[in-house]
Each structure stands twice: as structure tokens, then as C-alpha cells.
C-alpha positions as CSV (number, residue, x, y, z in Angstrom):
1,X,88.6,87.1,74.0
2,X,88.5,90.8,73.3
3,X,86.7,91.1,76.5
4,X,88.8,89.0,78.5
5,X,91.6,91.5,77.6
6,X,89.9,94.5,79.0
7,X,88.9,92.7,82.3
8,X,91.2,94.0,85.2
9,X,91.0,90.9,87.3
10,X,92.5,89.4,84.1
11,X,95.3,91.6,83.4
12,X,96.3,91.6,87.5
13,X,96.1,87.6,87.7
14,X,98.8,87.5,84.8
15,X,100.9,90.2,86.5
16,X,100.9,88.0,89.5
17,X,101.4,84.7,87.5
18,X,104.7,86.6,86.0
19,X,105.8,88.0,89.3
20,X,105.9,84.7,91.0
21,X,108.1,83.1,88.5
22,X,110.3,86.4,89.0
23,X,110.3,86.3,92.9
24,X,111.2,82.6,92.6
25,X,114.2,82.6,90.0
26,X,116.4,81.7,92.5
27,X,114.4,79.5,94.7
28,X,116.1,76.2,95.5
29,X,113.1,74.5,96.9
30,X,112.3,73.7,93.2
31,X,108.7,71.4,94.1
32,X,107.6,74.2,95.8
33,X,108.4,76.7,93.2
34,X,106.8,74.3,90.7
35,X,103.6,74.2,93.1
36,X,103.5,78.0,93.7
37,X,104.2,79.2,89.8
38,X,101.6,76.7,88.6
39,X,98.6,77.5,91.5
40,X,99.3,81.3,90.5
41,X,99.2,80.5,86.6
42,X,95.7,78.4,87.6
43,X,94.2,81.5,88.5
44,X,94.1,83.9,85.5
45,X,93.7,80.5,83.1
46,X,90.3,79.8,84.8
47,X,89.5,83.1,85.0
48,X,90.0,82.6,81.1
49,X,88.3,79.3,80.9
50,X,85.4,80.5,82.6
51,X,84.9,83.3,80.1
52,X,85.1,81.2,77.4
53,X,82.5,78.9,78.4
54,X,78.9,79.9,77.4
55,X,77.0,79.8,80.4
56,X,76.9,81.6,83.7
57,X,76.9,78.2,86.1
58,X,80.2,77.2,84.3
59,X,81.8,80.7,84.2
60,X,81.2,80.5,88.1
61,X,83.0,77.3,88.3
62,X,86.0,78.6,87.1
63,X,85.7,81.4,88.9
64,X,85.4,80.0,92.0
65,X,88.5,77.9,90.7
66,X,90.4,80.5,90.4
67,X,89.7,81.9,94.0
68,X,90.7,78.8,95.0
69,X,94.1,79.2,93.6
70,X,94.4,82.3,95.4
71,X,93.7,81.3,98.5
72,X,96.6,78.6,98.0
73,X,98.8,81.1,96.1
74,X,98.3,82.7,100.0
75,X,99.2,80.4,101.9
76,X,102.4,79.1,100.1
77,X,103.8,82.9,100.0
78,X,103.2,82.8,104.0
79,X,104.9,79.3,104.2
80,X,108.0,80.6,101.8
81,X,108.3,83.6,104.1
82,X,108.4,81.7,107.1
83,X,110.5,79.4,105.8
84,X,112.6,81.9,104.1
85,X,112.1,80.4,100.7
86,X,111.5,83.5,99.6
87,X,112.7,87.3,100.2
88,X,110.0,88.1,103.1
89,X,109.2,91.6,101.4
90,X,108.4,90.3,98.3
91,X,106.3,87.4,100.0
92,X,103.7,90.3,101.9
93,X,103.7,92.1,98.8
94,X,102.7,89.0,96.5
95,X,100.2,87.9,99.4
96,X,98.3,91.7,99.6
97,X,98.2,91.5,95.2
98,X,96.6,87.8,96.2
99,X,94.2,89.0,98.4
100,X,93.1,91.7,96.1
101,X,92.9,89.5,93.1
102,X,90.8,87.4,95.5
103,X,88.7,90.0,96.2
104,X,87.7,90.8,92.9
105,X,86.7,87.4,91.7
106,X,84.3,87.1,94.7
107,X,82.8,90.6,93.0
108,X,82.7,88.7,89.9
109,X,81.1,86.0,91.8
110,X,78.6,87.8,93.4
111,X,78.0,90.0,90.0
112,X,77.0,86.4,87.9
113,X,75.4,84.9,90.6
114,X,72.7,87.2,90.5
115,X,72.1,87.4,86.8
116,X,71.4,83.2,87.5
């Protein structure tokens, strides 16, 4: 786990996870919060997962996963800022950490599936 600690994508994916429950505190749509806090959670916990598995084809699973949960983490901060769920600055700033989070998983990606 020592490793896990010291990987950026990590460290950012848990920032996230806490920021979305903090840009939702007062969010009244309360299934929507529960579906937005719990996709942004999914992605550092299978970022975890998949380094705790002990072979590259299931760390890849996980991390593929995990983009997955970005890419739906993105798309309900642009529904909560259209709807105004959400403060619409904190929405675009949530979505650009998303993206980048997203970004660096498909470098992690792209790193394990050439050592397979």
C-alpha cells in the first residue's frame, strides 16, 4: 500500500472524492448527490483495488473502472450545473480536476498495457 500512497492519481482521486461531498453539503437533490459522491469515491477505490491485485490484466480492469467513474463523475457535474444543483463554478472546476484525473489513468493504462 506504500506505493499506492505515493501515486499522484491516487492522492488527486481522494481530493476529488472529498470535494464532491464538500460541493454537495447542501444539495437537496439527495439521489443525485448519493449517485455523484459514490461514482467519485469509485474512482480512487479501484484505482486501489487494482493495485492490490497481483496481475497487470486485473490492475487494468480497475483501472479502466475507475475511468469509467470519471467519465460519469463528468457528466453529472455538467447535469448539476445545468440544472443548478450545484454552484456552476464549482461544477467547471470539479469537471476540469475530472478530466485530469481521467487523463492520468489512461497514462496508467497505456503504461501497463505495454508491460502485457
Amino acid at each position: 500500500m506504500e506505493a499506492l500512497k505515493n501515486l499522484d492519481v491516487w492522492k488527486r482521486a481522494c481530493r476529488l472524492s472529498v470535494d464532491l461531498y464538500q460541493a454537495t453539503n447542501n444539495c437537496k437533490e439527495y439521489s443525485f448527490k448519493d449517485q455523484l459522491t459514490r461514482a467519485g469515491l469509485s474512482i480512487a477505490s479501484n484505482i486501489a483495488e487494482g493495485y492490490e491485485r497481483d496481475s497487470v490484466p486485473a490492475r487494468l480492469q480497475y483501472l479502466k473502472v475507475a475511468k469509467g467513474s470519471c467519465g460519469e463523475v463528468w457528466t453529472q457535474l455538467m447535469i448539476a450545473r445545468s440544472a443548478g444543483f450545484m454552484e456552476p463554478k464549482a461544477c467547471r472546476d470539479l469537471e476540469c480536476e475530472t478530466v485530469e484525473i481521467s487523463n492520468m489513468i489512461w497514462g496508467l493504462i497505456k503504461h501497463y498495457n505495454n508491460k502485457n
